[in-house]
C-alpha positions, 0 to 999 in steps of 0.5 A, spaced: 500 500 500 502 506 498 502 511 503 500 519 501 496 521 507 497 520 514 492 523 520 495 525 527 492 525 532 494 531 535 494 539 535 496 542 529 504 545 531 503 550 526 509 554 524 514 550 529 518 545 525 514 539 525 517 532 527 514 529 520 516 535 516 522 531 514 517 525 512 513 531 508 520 533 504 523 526 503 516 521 502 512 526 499 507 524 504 501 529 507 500 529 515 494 532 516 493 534 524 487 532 528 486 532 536 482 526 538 481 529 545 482 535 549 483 536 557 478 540 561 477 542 568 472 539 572 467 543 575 466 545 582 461 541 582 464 534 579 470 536 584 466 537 591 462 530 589 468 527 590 469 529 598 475 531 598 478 536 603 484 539 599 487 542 605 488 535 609 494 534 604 501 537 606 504 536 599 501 534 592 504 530 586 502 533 579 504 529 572 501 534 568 500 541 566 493 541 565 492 539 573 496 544 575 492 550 571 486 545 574 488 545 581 489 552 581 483 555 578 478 550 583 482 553 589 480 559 586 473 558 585 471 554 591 475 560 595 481 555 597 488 558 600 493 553 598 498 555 605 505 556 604 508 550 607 505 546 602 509 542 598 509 539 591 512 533 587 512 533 579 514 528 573 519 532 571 523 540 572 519 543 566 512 541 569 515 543 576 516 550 572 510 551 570 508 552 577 511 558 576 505 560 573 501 559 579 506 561 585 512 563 587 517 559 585 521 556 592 525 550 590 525 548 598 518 547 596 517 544 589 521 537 587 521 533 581 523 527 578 527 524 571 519 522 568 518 516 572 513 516 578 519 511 581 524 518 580 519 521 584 519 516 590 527 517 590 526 525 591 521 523 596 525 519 600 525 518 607 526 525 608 518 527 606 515 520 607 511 523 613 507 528 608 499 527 606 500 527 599 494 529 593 495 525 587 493 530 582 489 526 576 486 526 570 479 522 570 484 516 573 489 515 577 494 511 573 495 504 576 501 504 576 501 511 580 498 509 586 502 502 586 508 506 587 506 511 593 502 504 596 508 501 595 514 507 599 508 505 604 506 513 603 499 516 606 496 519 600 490 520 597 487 522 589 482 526 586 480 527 579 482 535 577 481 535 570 478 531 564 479 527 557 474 530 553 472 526 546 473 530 540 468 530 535 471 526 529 465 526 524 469 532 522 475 528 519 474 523 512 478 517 515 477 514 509 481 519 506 487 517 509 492 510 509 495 512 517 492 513 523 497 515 529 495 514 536 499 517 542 494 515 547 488 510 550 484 517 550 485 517 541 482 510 541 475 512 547 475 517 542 475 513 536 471 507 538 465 513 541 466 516 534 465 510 531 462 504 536 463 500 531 469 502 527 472 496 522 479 497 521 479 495 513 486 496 511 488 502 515 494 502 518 494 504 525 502 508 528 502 507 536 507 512 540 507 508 548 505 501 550 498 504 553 496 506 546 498 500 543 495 495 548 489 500 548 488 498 539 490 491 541 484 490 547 479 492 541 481 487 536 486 492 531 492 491 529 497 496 529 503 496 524 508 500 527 509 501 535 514 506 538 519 508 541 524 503 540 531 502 540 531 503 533 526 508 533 525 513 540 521 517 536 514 516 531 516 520 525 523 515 526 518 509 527 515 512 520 521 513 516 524 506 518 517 503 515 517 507 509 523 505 507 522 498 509 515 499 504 517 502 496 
């Protein structure tokens, strides 16, 4: 099958330079973007439904800047103080910035990892295993999230600050292309609540994560090209392997 058009499952970049761009200029293909979802806050109601008392915690831990911005603006609208001496753990240094956009930026207080929730565990260390920590989540907590702090035998609670909501995709001519991208398991919900009895049909399914591609699999799809990979750490790497592999 000859590959000319592929739809990715994500916000155009617009003017940045776009890791397909070079897929663009050597395949002569066309990539089109279209985000399957989007995240958005709950709402007071939604949150106070879920009987949590955000200021029984000392410290919480953010795996996204979407539950940043949520937390902070449910703070604000229920009339929340967040104290000083509370206390923040986050994947990685550049969404542990991205507090900055909410509070002053104190390192005493904010901590971060190397991506992993196990690089969390290490910087939480004996050193702030007495806190009460708020998992900050989007619809669900990971499992693998709440095993990680079960297992530092830490106390801890989740809550739900923002939501995954489905895209209408009825937009999209899916019959136009040959390629469809997945980065994740809310790409496939959206798809299937599209499309409840979507048959694949020859369209070739890209995967970027073990959970997108599980995701396909656990509905009966197949999925062509899975990334990352030794060989391929990237989606538009996987793409150009496969290209070249099918001229």
């Amino acid at each position: 099958m000859k590959i000319s058009d592929i739809l990715v499952s994500q916000p155009d970049p617009g003017n940045t330079l776009s890791p397909f761009s070079e897929i663009t200029s050597k395949y002569g293909v066309h990539v089109d973007y279209f985000p399957f979802f989007r995240i958005e806050p709950v709402t007071a109601k939604e949150f106070r439904a879920q009987r949590v008392a955000i200021l029984d915690y000392t410290a919480i831990f953010f795996s996204a800047k979407s539950s940043i911005d949520a937390f902070f603006a449910l703070c604000e609208e229920m009339r929340v103080t967040v104290p000083e001496t509370m206390k923040y753990f986050c994947t990685t240094e550049n969404i542990a910035l991205y507090l900055q956009k909410h509070i002053v930026y104190r390192k005493r207080k904010i901590f971060f990892g190397k991506g992993s929730v196990e690089s969390v565990m290490e910087t939480i260390g004996p050193k702030h295993k007495g806190e009460n920590f708020l998992i900050a989540s989007t619809d669900t907590t990971k499992p693998e999230v709440i095993k990680a702090f079960t297992k530092a035998g830490l106390k801890f609670g989740n809550a739900v600050f923002s939501k995954t909501v489905c895209s209408d995709l009825k937009e999209v001519d899916l019959g136009k292309y040959q390629m469809v991208v997945f980065y994740s398991p809310s790409d496939v919900k959206s798809l299937l609540q599209n499309y409840p009895d979507f048959k694949q049909d020859g369209l070739l399914f890209v995967t970027y994560g073990v959970s997108a591609a599980k995701a396909l699999k656990d509905h009966g799809y197949t999925v062509e090209v899975e990334a990352p990979t030794p060989e391929a750490p990237s989606v538009s790497k996987a793409l150009m392997l496969y290209l070249d592999s099918h001229k």
